[in-house]
C-alpha positions in Angstrom: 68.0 129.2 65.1 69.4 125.8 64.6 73.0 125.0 64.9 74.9 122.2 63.5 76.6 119.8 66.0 80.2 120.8 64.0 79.5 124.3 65.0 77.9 123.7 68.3 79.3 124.5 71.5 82.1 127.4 72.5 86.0 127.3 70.6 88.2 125.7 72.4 92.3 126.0 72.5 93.5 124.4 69.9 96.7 123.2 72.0 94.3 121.0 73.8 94.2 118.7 71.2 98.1 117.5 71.4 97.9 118.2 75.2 99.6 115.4 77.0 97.3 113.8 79.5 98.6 113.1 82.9 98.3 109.8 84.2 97.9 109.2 87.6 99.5 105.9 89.6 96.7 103.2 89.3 95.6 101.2 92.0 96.9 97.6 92.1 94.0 95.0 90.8 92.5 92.8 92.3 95.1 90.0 93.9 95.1 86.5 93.9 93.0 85.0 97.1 94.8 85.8 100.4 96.9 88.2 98.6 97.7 91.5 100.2 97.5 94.2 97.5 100.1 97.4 97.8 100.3 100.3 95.5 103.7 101.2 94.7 103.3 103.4 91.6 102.6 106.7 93.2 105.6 107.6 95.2 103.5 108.2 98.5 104.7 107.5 102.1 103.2 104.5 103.5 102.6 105.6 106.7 99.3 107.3 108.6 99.0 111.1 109.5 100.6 111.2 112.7 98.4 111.8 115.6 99.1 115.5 116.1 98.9 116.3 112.2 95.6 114.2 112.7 94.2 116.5 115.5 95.2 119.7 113.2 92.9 118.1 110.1 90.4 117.8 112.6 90.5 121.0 114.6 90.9 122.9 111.0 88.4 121.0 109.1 85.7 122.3 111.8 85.9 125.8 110.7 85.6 125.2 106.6 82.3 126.9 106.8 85.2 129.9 106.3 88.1 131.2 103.7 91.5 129.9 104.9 94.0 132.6 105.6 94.5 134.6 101.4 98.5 134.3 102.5 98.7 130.7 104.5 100.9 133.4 106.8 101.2 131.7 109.9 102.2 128.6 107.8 104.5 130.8 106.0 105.5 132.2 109.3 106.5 128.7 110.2 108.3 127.6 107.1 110.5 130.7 107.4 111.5 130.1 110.4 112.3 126.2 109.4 114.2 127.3 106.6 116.1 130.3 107.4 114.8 132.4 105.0 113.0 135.7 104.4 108.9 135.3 104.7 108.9 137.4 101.7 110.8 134.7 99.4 108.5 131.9 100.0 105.4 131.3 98.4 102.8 128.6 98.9 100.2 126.6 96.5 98.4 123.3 95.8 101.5 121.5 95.6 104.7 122.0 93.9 102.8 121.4 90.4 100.5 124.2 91.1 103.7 126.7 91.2 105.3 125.0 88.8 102.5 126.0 86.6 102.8 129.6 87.9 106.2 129.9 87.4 105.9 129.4 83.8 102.6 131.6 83.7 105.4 134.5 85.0 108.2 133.8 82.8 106.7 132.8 79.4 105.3 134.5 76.9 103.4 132.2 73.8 106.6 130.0 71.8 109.1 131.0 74.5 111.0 127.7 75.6 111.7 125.5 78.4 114.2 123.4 78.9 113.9 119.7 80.8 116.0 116.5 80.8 113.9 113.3 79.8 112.7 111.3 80.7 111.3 113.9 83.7 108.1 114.8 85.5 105.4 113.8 83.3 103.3 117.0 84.2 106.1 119.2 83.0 105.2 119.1 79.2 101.8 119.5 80.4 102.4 122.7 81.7 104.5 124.2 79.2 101.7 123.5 76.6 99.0 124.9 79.0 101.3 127.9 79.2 101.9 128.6 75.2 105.9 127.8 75.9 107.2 125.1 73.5 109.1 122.2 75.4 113.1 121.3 74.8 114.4 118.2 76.3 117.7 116.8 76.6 117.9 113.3 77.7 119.4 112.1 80.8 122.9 110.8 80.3 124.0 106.7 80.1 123.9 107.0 84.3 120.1 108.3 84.2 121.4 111.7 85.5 120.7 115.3 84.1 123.4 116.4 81.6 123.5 120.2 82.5 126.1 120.9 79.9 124.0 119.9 77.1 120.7 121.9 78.7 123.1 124.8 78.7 123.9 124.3 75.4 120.0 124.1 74.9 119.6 127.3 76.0 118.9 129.9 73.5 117.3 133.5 73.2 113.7 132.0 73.6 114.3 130.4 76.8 112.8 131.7 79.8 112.8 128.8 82.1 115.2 125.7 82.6 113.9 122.9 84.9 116.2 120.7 86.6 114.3 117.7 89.1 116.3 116.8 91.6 116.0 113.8 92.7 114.9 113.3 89.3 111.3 111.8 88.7 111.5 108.7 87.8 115.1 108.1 87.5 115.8 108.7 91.3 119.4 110.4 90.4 120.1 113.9 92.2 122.7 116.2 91.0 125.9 117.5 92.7 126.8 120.6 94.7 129.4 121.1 92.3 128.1 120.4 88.9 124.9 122.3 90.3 127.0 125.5 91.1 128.6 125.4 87.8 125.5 125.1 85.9 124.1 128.0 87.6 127.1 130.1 86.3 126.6 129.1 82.9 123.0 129.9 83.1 121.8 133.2 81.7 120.9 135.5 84.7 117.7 136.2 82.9 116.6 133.0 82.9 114.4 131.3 85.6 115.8 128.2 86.9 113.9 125.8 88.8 115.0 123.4 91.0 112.5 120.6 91.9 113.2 119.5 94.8 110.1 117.4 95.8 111.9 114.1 96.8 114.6 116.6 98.6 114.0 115.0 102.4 115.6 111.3 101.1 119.0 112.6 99.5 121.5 110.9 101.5 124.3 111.2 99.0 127.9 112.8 100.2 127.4 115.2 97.6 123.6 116.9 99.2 123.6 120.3 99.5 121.2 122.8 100.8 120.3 125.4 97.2 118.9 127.9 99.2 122.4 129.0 100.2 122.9 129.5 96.6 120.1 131.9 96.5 122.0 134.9 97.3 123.7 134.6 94.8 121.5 133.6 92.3 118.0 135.8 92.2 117.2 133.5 89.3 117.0 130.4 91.1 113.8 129.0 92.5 113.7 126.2 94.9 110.5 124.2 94.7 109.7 121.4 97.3 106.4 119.9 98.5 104.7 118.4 101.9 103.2 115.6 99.4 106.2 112.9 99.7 108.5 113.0 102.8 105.5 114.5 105.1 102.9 112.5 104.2 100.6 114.8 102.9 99.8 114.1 99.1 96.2 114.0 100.2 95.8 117.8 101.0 97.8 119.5 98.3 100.4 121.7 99.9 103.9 122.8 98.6 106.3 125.9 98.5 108.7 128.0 96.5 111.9 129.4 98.0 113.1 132.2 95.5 114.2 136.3 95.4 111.6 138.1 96.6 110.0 139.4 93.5 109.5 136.3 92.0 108.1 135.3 94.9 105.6 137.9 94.5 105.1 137.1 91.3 104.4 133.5 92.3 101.9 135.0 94.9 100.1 137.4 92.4 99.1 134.7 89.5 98.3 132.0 92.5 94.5 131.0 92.4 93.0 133.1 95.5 92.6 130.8 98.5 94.2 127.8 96.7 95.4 125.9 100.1 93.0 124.7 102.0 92.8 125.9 105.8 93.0 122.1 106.9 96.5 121.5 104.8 97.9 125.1 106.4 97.3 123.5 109.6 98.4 120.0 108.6 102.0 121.4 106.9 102.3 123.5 110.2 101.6 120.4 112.7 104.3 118.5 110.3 106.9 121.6 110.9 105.9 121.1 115.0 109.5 119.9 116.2 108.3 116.7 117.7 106.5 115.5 114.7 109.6 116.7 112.5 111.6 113.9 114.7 108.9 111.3 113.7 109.0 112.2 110.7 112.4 111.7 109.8 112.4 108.6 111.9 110.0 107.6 109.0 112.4 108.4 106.1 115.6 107.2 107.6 113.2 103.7 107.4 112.3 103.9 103.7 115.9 105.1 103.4 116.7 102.1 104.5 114.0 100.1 102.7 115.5 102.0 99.7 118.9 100.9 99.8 117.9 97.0 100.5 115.6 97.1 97.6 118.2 98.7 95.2 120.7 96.4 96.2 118.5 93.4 95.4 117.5 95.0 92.1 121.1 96.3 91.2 121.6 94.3 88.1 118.5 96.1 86.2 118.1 99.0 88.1 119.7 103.1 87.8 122.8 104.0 89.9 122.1 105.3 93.3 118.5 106.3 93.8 118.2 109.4 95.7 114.1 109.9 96.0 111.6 107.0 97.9 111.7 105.3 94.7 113.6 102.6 92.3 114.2 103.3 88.2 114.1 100.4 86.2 115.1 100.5 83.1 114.2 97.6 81.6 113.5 99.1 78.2 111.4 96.5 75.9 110.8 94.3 79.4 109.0 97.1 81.3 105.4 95.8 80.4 106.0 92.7 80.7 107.6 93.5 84.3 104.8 95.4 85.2 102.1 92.8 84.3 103.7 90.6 86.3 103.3 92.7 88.9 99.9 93.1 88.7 98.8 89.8 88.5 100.3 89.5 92.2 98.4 92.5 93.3 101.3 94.9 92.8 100.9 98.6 90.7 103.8 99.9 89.5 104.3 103.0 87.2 105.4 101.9 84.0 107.2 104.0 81.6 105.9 101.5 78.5 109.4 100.6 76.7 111.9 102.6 78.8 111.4 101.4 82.4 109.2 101.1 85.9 109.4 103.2 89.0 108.5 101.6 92.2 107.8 103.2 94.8 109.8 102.1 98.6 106.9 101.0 100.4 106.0 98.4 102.9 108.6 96.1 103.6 106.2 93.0 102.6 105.5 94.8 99.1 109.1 95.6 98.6 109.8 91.7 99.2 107.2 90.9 96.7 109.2 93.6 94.3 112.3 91.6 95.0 110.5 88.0 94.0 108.7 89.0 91.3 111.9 90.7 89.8 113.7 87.4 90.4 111.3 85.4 88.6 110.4 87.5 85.7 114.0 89.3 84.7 
């Protein structure tokens, strides 16, 4: 029997059709002749594997002939002990976007609603519409921070989850321990809140504060944070969730069986090793540094104290333009087309060529 090509083929979602589609930080282009290219548009860490998370890849990646560990529970093991917390209120996937998806899958139900600031994560309002929810967000204030009052106010009988990124992606502002602790109070105690805290390890504020002392008292906060940015390890796909022990089962229960890898348990445990943790931070307290130079060079056109290993600028109309200069010296940036560019801290030489460029274009 023939079948004609409008017909042909299995029915699809029709929510894929308005899907957003993420779009991941492009390679810089081809640079002029003796040009060094850098790619700053992907919020990545610069720096090599150390050589002890190195030997782990390679001891690990010799037995992937086998399943990794179902529960990751010597790496859970290991982050328990890191953080202080219970083993049971941890749960691990392929990166803090992978449990951000299943934290939705536990809380929503088809046209239930979750809140967001904007702009935000770009994969957020691809996961509410993979989950059925329907997306609310409440732009950032005139200081590119979240306004939590207004996402409160947001909040209404449909809402099942409120997401709050902090340091926010791409603005670089993190909230306060005290505006934080107040929003949690005004917060139904039926709705999920999750705190994104992938960018967590650069906050050098006076006002940083450690959430997961605030889980006690709030089973309906969930702590999300990833070994992609401040470990080095966006290449192997490895985060956590902090949260009350049944949602952390929860979390567990909808994960995709076998999700991380047995070469990034080992890699996120040789990260947690005490001497690589010293490295490690020797590394941010660098782009820390890098951080603050390049903000205070960019100060005129960029957002108030950046918190993640990133710059916002919000150039508005002049972000193409900004980032096509850029390009033609070799240099990606993510561009936010008509509200602003993130660039990521990087190595000093391509945050000096941030610096010139910016100069010459703004």
């Amino acid at each position: 029997m023939s079948v004609s090509p409008s017909h042909s083929g299995p029915r699809l979602r029709t929510a894929l059709e308005v899907l957003p589609r993420y779009r991941a930080g492009a390679a810089p282009p081809p640079p002029p002749v003796g040009v060094v290219p850098y790619k700053a548009a992907s919020n990545e860490k610069p720096f090599p594997p150390l050589p002890g998370v190195l030997a782990a890849i390679d001891e690990a990646a010799r037995g992937v002939n086998r399943y990794p560990d179902f529960g990751a529970s010597a790496l859970v093991a290991d982050l328990a002990e890191f953080l202080g917390v219970d083993p049971m209120s941890l749960a691990v996937g392929t990166g803090s976007v992978a449990l951000l998806q299943h934290a939705l899958q536990i809380a929503c139900d088809d046209d239930d609603e979750v809140v967001v600031a904007t702009p935000s994560f770009e994969a957020y309002p691809i996961i509410a519409a993979v989950t059925g929810a329907r997306l609310i967000q409440v732009p950032v204030t005139s200081e590119h921070r979240h306004d939590l009052d207004a996402m409160v106010n947001a909040i209404t009988d449909r809402t099942r989850v409120v997401i709050v990124c902090s340091p926010n992606n791409p603005t670089g502002t993190a909230v306060a321990r005290e505006e934080f602790a107040a929003f949690m109070r005004a917060v139904p105690h039926d709705v999920l809140v999750i705190l994104d805290e992938a960018y967590v390890e650069f906050v050098d504020a006076p006002s940083r504060f450690d959430a997961l002392a605030m889980l006690e008292s709030h089973p309906n906060l969930c702590v999300m944070r990833t070994f992609s940015k401040a470990f080095g390890l966006a290449g192997l796909r490895v985060g956590y969730a902090i949260a009350a022990p049944h949602v952390a089962e929860a979390l567990r229960a909808v994960a995709t069986p076998f999700g991380v890898s047995a070469v990034a348990q080992a890699a996120a445990r040789a990260c947690l090793a005490p001497p690589a943790r010293r490295e490690i931070q020797v590394r941010i307290d660098h782009l820390v540094a890098e951080r603050v130079r390049l903000h205070e060079a960019l100060a005129v056109w960029s957002a108030p104290a950046p918190q993640g290993n990133f710059v916002w600028l919000p150039l508005g109309e002049k972000s193409a333009s900004f980032a096509q200069a850029c390009e033609r010296q070799g240099l990606s940036v993510r561009l936010f087309d008509g509200v602003g560019v993130r660039v990521t801290v990087g190595e000093q030489p391509a945050n000096d060529r941030v610096i010139t460029i910016a100069r010459e274009v703004l």
